[in-house]
C-alpha positions in Angstrom: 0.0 0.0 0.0 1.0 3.2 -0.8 1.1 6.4 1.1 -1.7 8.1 -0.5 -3.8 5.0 0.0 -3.8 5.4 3.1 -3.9 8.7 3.0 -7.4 8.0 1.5 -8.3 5.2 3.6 -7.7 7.4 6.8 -9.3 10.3 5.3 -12.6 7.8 4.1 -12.3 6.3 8.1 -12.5 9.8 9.7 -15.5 11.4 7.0 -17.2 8.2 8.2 -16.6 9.0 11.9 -17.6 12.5 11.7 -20.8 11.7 10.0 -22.4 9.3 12.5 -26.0 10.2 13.3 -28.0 8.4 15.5 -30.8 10.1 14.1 -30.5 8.9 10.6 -30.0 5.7 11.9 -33.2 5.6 14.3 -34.9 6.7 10.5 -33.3 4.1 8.8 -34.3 1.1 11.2 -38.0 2.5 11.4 -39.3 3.2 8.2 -39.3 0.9 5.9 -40.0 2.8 2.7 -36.5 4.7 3.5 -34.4 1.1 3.9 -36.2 0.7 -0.2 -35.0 4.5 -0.7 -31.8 4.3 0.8 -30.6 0.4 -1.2 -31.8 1.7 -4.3 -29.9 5.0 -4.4 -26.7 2.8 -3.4 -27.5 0.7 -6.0 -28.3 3.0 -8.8 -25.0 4.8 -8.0 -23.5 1.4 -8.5 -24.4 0.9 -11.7 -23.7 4.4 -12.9 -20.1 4.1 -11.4 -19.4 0.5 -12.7 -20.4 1.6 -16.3 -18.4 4.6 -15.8 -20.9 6.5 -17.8 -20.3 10.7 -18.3 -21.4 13.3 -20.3 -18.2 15.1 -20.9 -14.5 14.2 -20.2 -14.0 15.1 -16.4 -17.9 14.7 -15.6 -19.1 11.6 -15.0 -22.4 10.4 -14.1 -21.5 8.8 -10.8 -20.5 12.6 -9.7 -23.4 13.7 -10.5 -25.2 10.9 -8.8 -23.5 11.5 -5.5 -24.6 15.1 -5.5 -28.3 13.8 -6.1 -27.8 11.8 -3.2 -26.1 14.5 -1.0 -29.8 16.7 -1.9 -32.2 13.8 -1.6 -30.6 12.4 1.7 -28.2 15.1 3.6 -24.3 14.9 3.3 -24.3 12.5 6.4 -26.5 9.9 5.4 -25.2 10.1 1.8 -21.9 9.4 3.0 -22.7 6.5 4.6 -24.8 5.5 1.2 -21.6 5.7 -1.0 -19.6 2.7 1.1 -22.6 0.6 -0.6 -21.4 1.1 -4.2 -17.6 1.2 -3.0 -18.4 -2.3 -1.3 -20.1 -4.0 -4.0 -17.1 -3.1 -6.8 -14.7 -4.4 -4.5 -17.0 -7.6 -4.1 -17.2 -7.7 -7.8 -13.5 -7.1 -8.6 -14.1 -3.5 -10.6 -12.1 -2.0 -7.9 -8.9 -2.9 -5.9 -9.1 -3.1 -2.2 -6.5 -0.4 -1.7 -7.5 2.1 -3.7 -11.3 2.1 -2.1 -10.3 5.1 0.8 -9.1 7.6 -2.7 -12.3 6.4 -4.5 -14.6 7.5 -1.7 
């Protein structure tokens, strides 16, 4: 591992420290229509980031998807969101285990 990998794995563990919320997560457990909300925006930002669609060099689709998420959900919860798509492309193999903290 290289020193900006974990540069970017420290960085990815401290965002996810600073943006516990209980609240969010009292939501999350209750309502079940926001469990269906929540899995499907990971999983729609999933797909956009493994076909690495874009519009334009430099903008690409998952960017844009991860600022939907920030409005529809808050920056906390959507943080939290994003580890679902970074999870399932290192499950898949699109993405190497290392390199996960610079992607997020």
């Amino acid at each position: 591992m290289v020193y900006w990998q974990a540069f970017g794995w420290c960085a990815f563990a401290i965002a996810l420290w600073m943006s516990r919320s209980p609240i969010g997560w009292q939501k999350f457990r209750s309502d079940k229509g926001y469990q269906h909300f929540v899995f499907a925006s990971g999983l729609i930002l999933f797909c956009l980031w493994a076909l690495k669609a874009g519009i334009s060099e430099g903008l690409d689709i998952h960017f844009l998807g991860m600022t939907v998420l920030t409005l529809c959900h808050g920056p906390r919860i959507a943080i939290w969101i994003s580890t679902l798509p970074l999870a399932l492309m290192v499950a898949f193999g699109l993405l190497p285990f290392e390199d996960v903290g610079l992607y997020a």
